[in-house]
N, C-alpha and C positions, 0 to 999 in steps of 0.2 A: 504494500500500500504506500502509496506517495501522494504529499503533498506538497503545495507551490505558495511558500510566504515568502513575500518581498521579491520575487522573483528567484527564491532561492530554494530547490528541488529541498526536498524533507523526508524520507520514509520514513515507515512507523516507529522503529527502533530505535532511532534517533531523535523522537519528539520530547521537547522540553515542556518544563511547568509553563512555560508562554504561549505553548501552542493551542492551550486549555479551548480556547474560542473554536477552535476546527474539529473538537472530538465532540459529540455524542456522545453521553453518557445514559443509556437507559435501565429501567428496573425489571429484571424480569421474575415472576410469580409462579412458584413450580408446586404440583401436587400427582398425585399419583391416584387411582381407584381398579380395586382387585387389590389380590395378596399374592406375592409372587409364592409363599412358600403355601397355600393353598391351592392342592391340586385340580381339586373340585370346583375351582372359578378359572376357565380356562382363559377369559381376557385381563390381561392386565396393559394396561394404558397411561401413561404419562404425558400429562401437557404444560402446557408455557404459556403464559400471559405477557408481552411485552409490549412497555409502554414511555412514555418519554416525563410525563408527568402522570404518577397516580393518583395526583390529588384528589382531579377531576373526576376522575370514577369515585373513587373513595369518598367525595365529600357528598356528592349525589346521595350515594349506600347513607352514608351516615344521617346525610338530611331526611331521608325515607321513614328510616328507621327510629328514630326519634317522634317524626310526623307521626308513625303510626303506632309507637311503643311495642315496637318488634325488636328484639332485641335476644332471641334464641340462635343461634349457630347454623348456618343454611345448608345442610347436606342433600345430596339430591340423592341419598340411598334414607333419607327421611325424610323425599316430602311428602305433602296429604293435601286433604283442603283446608288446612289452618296457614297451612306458608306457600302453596301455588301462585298466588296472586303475585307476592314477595318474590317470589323467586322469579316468574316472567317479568316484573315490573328492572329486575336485576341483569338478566338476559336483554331486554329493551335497550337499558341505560346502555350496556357494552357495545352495541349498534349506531346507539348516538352520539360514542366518543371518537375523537379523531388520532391520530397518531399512536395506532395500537396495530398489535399482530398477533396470533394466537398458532402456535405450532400443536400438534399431538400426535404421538405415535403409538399405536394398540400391535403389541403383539399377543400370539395364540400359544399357550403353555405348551402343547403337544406339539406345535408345528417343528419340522425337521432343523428349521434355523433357530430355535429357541434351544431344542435338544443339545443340538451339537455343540450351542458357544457356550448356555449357561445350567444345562441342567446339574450340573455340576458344583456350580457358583452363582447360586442364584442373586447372590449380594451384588455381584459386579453386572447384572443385568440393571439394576435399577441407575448406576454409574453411566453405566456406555449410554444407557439409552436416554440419560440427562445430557450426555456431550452427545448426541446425535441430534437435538431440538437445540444447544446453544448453538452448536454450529451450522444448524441449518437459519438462525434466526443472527445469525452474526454478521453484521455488514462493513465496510470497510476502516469507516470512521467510527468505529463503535469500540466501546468500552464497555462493560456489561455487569453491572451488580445483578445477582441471582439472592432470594428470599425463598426457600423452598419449606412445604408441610414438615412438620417433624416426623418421621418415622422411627419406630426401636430398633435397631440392628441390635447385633454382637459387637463387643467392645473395642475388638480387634479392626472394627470398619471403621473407616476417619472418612465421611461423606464429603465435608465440607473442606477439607484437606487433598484428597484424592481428587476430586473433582476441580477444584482451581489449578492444581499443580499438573495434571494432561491437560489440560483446557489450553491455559496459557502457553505448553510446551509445543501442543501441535499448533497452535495458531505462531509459534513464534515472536512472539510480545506480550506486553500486557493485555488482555481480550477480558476478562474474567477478574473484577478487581479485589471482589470478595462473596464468600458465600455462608449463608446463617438461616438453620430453620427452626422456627418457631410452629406451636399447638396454633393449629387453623383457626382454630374458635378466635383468636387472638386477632383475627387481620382477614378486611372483607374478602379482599382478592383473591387472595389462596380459596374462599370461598366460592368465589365468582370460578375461577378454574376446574373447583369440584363437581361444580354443576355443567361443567362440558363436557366434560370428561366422562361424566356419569353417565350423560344423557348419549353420547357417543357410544359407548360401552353399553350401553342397554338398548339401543337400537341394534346392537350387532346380537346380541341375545337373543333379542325376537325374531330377527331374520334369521337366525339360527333355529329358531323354536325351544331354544333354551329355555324362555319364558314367557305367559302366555300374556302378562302384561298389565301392570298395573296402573287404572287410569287415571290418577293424577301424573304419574311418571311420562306415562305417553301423550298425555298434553304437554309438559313439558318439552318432551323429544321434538312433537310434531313443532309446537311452536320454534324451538331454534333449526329443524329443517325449512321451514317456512320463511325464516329470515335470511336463511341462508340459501333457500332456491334449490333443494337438492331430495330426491326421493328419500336416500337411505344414506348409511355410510358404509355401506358393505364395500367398495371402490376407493373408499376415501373423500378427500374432497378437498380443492383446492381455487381460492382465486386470491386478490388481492392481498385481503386480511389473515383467511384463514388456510390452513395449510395441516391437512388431516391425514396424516398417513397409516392405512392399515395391513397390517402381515398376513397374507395367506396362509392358511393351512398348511398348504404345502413346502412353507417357508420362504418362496417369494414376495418380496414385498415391494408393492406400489411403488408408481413415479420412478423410483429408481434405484432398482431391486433392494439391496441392503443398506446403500449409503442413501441420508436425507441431504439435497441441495437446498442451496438458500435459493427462493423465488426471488429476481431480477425485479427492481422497482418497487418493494416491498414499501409502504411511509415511514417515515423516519418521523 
């Protein structure tokens, strides 16, 4: 990556604290839905929220919730008809904010490319497939703070450790400035990510006939297909904002087979 101040060539490796003005610094919001070590839930799914200011969403959420003295935890593996409203009203608001992007990647427990890399390591499935959404959501000028769900691993895993220190290795600079995750309940967004992820993840269920569907869930699903213009996600699903990549069965996976690319023109 190169930049041109004062006329004078710059690459990335070489930017100083003056060049502050030409970088991007965005937040991105990471949560997961499924259990990788539950063999019995064969989709598990990771997305990314990224944005440039979270205020804006965040302060919407907060103004909502206040208005309406809502104030429980938005899981989309708990909604009903006490928090539907709330939760499409949350789904809406993410439509209506600008300078946002949303990556996810769903692979299938059984599929032959899950087998082969992590059946083994199932810890380091939740890692690569975190560096496969920063990196497909990583753009030139960018510098990338990651806030991800708190999950329990074993002691021996260093999430937040592992994952800046390959990030920034394969990117070759600083890319990844820090990573820290806190309990969902704590922070809308992680919120807002659970509820795509969910609704993602349980669309492929039903098309699966996994399950036969629960209708506050599938009014959610249908609403964020509906904003989004797209039958199902069995294919995935991609345009501007959002960028949904799903693994085949048979361990092929969309757009482009194993590895996720950054989509060209993404908003910044």
């Amino acid at each position: 990556m190169k930049f041109f101040k004062n006329n004078k060539e710059t690459v990335t490796k070489d930017l100083k604290l003056s060049d502050y003005d030409q970088i991007w610094t965005k937040f991105c919001f990471l949560d997961e839905s499924g259990s990788l070590s539950n063999y019995t839930e064969p989709y598990f799914t990771v997305g990314l929220l990224k944005m440039s200011m979270p205020y804006y969403l965040q302060s919407k959420i907060l103004y909502e919730r206040n208005k309406q003295n809502f104030h429980d935890e938005l899981k989309f593996n708990k909604i009903s008809d006490k928090n539907i409203k709330f939760a499409k009203f949350i789904i809406g608001c993410l439509f209506d904010t600008k300078s946002l992007s949303f990556y996810s990647y769903t692979t299938h427990k059984q599929s032959q490319y899950f087998q082969k890399n992590f059946s083994k390591d199932i810890w380091s499935a939740y890692e690569k497939i975190t560096l496969k959404l920063l990196s497909a959501s990583l753009s030139e000028k960018e510098i990338l703070i990651l806030v991800a769900d708190h999950v329990t691993t074993p002691k021996d895993i260093k999430f937040e450790v592992n994952v800046k220190k390959d990030f920034n290795k394969s990117k070759k600079r600083l890319a990844l400035s820090g990573v820290c995750r806190f309990n969902s309940k704590s922070n809308d967004l992680l919120q807002v990510v659970d509820l795509l992820i969910g609704a993602i993840t349980y669309d492929l269920k039903i098309q699966s006939k996994l399950v036969t569907g629960d209708k506050y869930k599938i009014e959610l699903v249908n609403y964020l297909k509906e904003n989004l213009g797209t039958i199902d996600f069995v294919n995935g699903f991609k345009n501007y904002n959002f960028n949904i990549f799903v693994e085949k069965d048979n361990g092929e996976v969309l757009e482009n087979k194993d590895e996720m690319t950054n989509e060209k023109g993404l908003s910044s």
